[in-house]
N, C-alpha and C positions, 0 to 999 in steps of 0.2 A: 496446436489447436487454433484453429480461424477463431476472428473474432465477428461479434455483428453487435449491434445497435442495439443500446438498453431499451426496455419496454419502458411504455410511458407512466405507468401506475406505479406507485410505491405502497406496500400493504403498513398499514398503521403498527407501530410497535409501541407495548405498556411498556414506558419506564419500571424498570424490578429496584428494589429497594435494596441498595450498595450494602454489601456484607464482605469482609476480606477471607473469603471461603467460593469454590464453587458455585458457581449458579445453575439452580435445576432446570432440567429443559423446558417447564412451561413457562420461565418469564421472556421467553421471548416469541413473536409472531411471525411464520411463514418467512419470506426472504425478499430483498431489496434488490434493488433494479443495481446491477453491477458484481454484483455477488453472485449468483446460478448462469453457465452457461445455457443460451437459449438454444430451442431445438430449431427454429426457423428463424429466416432473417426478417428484421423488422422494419426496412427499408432500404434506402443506398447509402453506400458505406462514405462516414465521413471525409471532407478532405484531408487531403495530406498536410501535414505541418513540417516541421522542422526538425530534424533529426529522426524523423521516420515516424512520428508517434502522432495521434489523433486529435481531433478536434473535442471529444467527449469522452466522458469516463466509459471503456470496456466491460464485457461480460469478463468474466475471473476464467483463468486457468485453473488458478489452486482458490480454494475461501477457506474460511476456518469454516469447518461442517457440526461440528459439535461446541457446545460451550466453551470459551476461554475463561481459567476459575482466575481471578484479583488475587495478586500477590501482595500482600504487606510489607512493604518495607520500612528502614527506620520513617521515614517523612511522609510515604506515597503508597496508594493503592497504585495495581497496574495493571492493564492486559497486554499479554504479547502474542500475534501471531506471527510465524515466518515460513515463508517456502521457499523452495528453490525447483527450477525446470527440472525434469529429467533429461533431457538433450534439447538441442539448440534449434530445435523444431518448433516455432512458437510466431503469433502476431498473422495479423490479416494480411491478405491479398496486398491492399494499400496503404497499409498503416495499422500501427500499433504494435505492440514487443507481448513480452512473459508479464499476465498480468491478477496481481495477488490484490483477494479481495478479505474486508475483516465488517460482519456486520450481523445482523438479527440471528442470523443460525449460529454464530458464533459467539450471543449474546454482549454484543458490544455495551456494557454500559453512555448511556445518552446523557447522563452526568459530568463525562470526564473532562478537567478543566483543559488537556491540552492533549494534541498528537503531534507523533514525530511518525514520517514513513522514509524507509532509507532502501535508496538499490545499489544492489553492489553484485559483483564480480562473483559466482556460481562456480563456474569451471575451474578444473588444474589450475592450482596455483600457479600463479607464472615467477618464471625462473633466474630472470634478468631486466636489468634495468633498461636494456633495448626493446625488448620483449614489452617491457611494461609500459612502453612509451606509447607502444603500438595498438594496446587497449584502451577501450572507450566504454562507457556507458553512458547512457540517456535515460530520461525518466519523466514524468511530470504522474502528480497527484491528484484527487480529488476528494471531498467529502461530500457525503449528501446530507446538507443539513438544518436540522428540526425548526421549523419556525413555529409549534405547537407543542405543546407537552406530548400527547401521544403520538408523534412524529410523522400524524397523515398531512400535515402538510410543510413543505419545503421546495429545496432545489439543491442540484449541486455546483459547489463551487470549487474551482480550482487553486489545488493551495498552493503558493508561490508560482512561481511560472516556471514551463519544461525547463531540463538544461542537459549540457552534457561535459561529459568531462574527461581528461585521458586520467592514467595508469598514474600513480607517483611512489618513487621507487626509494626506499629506505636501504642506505647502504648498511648501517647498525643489524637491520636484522635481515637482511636480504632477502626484503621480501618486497609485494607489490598489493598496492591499496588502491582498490579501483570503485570508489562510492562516491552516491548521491544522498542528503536525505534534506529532508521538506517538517518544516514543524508550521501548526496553527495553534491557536489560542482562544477561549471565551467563547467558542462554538461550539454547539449540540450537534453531532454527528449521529445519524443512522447507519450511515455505512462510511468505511474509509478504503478508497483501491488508488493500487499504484502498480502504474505501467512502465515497464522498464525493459530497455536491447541495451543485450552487452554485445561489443563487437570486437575483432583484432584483423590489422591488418598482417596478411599471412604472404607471401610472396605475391605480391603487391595489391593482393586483392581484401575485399573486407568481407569476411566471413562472422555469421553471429555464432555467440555461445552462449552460455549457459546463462541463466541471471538467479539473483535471489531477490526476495522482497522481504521485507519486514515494516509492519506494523504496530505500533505501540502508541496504546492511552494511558493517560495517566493525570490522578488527581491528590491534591495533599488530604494527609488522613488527620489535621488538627493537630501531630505530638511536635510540629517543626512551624516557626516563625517564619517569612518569605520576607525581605526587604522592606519589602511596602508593608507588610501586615501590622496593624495597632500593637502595641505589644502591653 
């Protein structure tokens, strides 16, 4: 799927009051600029950066469409969304890869003290440590995030900077791990997307595959001490 240029408005989202159970669908408002694929283009497409990927956060391929319910764990509430492409058919004209969005329709909690978003490797495992030398992935994140309680006003900022990385090959379990991931901290997020190309060079040429994303907030639930925390 092409990608185009987020629209400029962000629809305000009511903080819902953190429960470690499903959130029903009216705590959250309408959808966030990065999250819904647009029908029309919103201008000219940004430049090109470095390893293929864009100057601004993307419209989504995959979003979480429905509520992500908080799972309890021993220390931490959490939400996880994750996708993966259907084939290697993904990213604009000039830029940009497979890009998974987690926000309002998905009921992102605007609470949560940190995120991690991590891209990795989609396609047929790969089979050898040549093979896996030969895989790449690239990525860079963003958050759009709340400088008001009810999140009508903000900006996005980009969390860590792009990068990319090859294949690293485990002789133990002969296998091949081809990831990126990106964490931020002490920010309100309204939406979290992450743009990710995985690529392998195939008889000398670089062809894309498959990618996945993942998404995940997370905040402590009070029964666990943190380092710093008074005790």
């Amino acid at each position: 799927m092409g990608h185009r240029l987020l629209v400029a408005g962000l629809a305000s989202v009511l903080a819902a009051a953190v429960v470690p159970v499903a959130a029903g669908p009216g705590n959250h408002v309408g959808l966030a600029p990065g999250e819904r694929p647009q029908a029309t283009a919103a201008g000219p497409r940004p430049t090109l950066v470095t390893f293929g990927l864009c100057t601004a956060p993307q419209n989504a391929d995959d979003f979480a469409s429905t509520p992500v319910p908080q799972v309890q764990t021993r220390c931490e509430y959490t939400q996880t969304f994750s996708a993966r492409s259907v084939d290697p058919s993904y990213g604009g004209a000039t830029c940009g890869g497979y890009t998974v969005a987690f926000g309002p329709m998905g009921d992102l909690k605007t609470n949560m003290k940190s995120v991690s978003l991590t891209a990795e490797w989609g396609d047929t495992p790969i089979a050898s440590a040549a093979a896996c030398a030969r895989a790449r992935i690239a990525a860079v994140a963003w958050g759009y995030r709340c400088d008001n309680d009810a999140c009508s006003e903000g900006g996005w900022d980009k969390i860590e900077i792009q990068r990319q990385t090859s294949g690293t090959w485990s002789s133990t379990s002969q296998s091949c791990t081809v990831r990126l991931s990106f964490g931020g901290a002490d920010s309100r997020y309204n939406t979290l997307n992450l743009d990710v190309i995985a690529t392998q060079v195939v008889n000398g040429s670089t062809v894309r595959k498959r990618a996945r994303g993942t998404i995940e907030a997370r905040r402590g639930n009070g029964q666990c001490f943190s380092a710093s925390a008074p005790r």
